[in-house]
C-alpha positions in Angstrom: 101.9 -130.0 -28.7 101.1 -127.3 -31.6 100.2 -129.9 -33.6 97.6 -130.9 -31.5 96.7 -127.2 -31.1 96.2 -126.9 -34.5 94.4 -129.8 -34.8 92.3 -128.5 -32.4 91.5 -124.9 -34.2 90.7 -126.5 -37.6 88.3 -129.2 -35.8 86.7 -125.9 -33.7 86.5 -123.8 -37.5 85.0 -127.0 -39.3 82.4 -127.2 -36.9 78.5 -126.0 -38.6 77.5 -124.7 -35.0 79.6 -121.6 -34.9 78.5 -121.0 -38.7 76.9 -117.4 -38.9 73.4 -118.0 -41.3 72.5 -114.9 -43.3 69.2 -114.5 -43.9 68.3 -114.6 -47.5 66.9 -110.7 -47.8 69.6 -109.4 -45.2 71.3 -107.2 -48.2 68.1 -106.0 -48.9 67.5 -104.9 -45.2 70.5 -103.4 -45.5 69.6 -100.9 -48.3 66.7 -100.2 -47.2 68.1 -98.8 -44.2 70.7 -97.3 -46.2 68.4 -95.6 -48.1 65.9 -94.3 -45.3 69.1 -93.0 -43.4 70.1 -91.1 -46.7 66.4 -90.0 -47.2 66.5 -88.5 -43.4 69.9 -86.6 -43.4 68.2 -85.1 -47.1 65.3 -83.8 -45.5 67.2 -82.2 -42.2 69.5 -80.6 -44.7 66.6 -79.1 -46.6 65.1 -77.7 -43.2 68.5 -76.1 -41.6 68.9 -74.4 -44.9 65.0 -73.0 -45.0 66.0 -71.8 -41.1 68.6 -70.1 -42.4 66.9 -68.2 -45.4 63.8 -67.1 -43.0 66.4 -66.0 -40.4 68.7 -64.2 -42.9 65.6 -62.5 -44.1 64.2 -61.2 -40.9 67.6 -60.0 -39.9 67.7 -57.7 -43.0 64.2 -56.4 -42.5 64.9 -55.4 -38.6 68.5 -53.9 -39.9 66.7 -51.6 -42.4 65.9 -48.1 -41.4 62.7 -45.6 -42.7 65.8 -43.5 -44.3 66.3 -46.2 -46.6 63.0 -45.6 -48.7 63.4 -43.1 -51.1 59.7 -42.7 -51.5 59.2 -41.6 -48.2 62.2 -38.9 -48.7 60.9 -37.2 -51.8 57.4 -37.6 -50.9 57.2 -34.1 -48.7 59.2 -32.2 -51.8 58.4 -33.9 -54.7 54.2 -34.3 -54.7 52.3 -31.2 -53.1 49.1 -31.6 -51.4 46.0 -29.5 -51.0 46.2 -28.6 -47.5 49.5 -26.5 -48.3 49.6 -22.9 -47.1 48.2 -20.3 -49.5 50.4 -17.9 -51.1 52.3 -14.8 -49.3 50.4 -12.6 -50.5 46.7 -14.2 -49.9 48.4 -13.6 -45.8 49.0 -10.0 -46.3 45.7 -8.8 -48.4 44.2 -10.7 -44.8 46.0 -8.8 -42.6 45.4 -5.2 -44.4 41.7 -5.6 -44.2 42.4 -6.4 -40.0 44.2 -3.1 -40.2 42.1 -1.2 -42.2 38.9 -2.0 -40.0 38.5 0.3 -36.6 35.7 0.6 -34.3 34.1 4.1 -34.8 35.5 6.9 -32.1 33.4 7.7 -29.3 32.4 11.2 -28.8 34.9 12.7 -26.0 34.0 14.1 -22.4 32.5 17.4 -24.2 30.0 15.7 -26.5 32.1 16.5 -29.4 32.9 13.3 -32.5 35.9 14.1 -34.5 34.3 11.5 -36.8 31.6 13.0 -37.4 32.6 16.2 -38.6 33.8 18.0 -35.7 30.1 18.9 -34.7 30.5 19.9 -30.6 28.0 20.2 -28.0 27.1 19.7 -24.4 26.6 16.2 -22.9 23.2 15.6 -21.5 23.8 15.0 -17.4 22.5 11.6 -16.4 20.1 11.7 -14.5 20.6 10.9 -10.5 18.8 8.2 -8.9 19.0 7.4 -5.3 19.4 3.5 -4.5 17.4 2.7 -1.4 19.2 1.4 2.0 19.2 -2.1 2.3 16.1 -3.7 3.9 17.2 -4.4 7.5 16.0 -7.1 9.6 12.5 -6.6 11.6 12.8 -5.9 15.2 11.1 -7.4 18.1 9.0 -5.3 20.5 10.2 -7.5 23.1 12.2 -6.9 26.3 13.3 -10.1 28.1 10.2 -12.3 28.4 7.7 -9.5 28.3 6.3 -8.4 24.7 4.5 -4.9 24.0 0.3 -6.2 23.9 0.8 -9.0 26.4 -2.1 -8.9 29.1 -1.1 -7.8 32.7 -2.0 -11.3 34.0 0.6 -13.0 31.4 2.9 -10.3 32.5 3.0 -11.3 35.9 3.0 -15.6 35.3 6.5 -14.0 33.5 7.8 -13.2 36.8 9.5 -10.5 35.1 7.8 -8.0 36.8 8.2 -6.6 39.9 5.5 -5.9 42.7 3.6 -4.2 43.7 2.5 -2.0 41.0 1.8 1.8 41.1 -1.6 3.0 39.8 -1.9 5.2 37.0 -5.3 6.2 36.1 -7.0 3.1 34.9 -2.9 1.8 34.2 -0.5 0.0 36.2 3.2 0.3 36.3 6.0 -2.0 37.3 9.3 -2.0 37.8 11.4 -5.1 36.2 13.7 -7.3 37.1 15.7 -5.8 34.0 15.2 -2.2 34.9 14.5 -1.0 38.2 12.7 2.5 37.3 8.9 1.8 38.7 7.4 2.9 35.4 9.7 0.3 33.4 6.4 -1.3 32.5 2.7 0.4 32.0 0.2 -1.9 31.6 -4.0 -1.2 30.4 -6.2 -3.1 31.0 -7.9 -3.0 27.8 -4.4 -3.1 25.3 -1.9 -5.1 27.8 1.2 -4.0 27.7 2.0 -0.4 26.2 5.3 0.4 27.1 8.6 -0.6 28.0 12.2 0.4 28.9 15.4 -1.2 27.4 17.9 -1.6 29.8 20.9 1.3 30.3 23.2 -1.6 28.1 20.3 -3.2 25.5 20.5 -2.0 22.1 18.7 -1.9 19.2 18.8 -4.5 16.4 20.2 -1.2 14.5 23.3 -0.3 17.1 21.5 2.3 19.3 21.8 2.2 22.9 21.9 4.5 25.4 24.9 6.8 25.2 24.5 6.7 21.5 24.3 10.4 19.2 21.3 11.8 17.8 23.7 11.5 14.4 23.8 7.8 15.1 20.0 7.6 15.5 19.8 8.9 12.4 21.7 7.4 10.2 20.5 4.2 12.1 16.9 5.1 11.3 16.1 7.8 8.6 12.9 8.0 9.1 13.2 9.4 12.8 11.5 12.5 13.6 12.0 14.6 16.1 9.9 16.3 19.1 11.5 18.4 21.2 14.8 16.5 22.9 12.5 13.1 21.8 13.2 11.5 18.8 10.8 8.8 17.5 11.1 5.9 14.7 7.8 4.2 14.1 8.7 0.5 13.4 6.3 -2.2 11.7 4.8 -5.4 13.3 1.3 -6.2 14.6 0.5 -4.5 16.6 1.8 -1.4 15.1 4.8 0.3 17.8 7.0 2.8 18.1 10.8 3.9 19.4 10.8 6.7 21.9 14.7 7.3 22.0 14.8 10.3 24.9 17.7 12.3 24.9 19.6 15.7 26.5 19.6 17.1 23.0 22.9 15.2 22.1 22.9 12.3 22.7 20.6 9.2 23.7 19.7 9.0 27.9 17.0 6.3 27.6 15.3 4.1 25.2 11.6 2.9 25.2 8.9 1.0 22.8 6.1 2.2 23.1 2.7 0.7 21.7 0.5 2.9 19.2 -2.6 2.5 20.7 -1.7 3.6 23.9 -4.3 4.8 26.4 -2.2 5.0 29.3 -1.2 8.8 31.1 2.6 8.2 31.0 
């Protein structure tokens, strides 16, 4: 039986089938490829190591510090430049000359210069000037809704008047429905309105009221003059007008406007 086995292996091994055929340029194939593999492994070899210079270069420019150039050390000491400071001694000759120079002394209270000499003499007085009061504001000649000048007949369409009216001369009076006196109102017939009474709490533009001081009219008004226990303040506006405060000779008991050109008895 191992013969026949045998037998059977060399007949299997004789057989041209199960020959492997070469081909005829195979060993050339093969160092070809030999030679591109060698070619390839040169070349990666050749860029790991460039990697590794560029790295190991980097590294030691990022690990060097600005203390390592000696240039830039001695620079500061070694080469001096043109903006340094000037000598000592240019500073002080600078600040003796700031010393040395002093506004001239002003003459004292008595008019005397101890610059100049010593020389003493009287100071000339200034002379005084009086500043003006401050403008204050125009006042109205007008009581409630009746204005000095307005005719009799606008006067009554007012309904601030009161009637009947009392007759005086070629006048009327009226009392209003602010004051109740019957001569709070005169009226003539040629000039309208010529007078009329402020009520006991009204005041003037300027403070004044009744109750107020003669002092207070006064300062209120400088131009105030007096006659008898009357004072009166002429005031401008069209038509021109005037204040009529009435006092008891201290202070103010009634106030009136009263028109210029008044042609009326009271």
């Amino acid at each position: 039986m191992d013969d026949d086995l045998d037998d059977e292996l060399r007949r299997l091994f004789s057989d041209d089938r199960l020959d492997v055929h070469v081909a005829p340029d195979a060993a050339d194939a093969v160092v070809r490829g030999a030679h591109r593999r060698r070619r390839r492994r040169s070349a990666m070899t050749a860029t790991f190591a460039l990697v590794a210079l560029v790295g190991a270069g980097i590294g030691l420019t990022q690990l060097r510090s600005p203390s390592d150039d000696p240039v830039g050390d001695l620079l500061p000491t070694s080469m001096p430049t043109s903006s340094s400071a000037p000598p000592s001694s240019s500073i002080s000759s600078g600040a003796q000359t700031t010393t040395v120079t002093a506004p001239p002394t002003a003459p004292n209270a008595t008019g005397s210069n101890p610059g100049a000499g010593g020389t003493t003499g009287k100071s000339t007085p200034k002379p005084t000037t009086t500043t003006p009061p401050p403008a204050l504001p125009s006042e109205s000649s007008k009581v409630g809704k009746l204005v000095l000048g307005m005719s009799e007949a606008n006067a009554l369409a007012t309904g601030s008047l009161v009637e009947p009216g009392t007759s005086a001369g070629s006048c009327t009076t009226y009392a209003t429905t602010l004051v109740p006196d019957s001569d709070a109102a005169v009226i003539s017939p040629a000039n309208g309105i010529v007078r009329l009474t402020l009520p006991g709490y009204a005041k003037t533009q300027r403070g004044i009221s009744a109750g107020s001081s003669v002092a207070d009219v006064k300062t209120a008004y400088p131009s105030a003059t007096q006659s008898g226990s009357t004072l009166l303040v002429q005031m401008a506006g069209t038509p021109k007008w005037t204040y009529v405060f009435e006092t008891d000779g201290a202070a103010v008991t009634v106030v009136r406007m009263r028109l210029n050109a008044n042609d009326c008895p009271v």
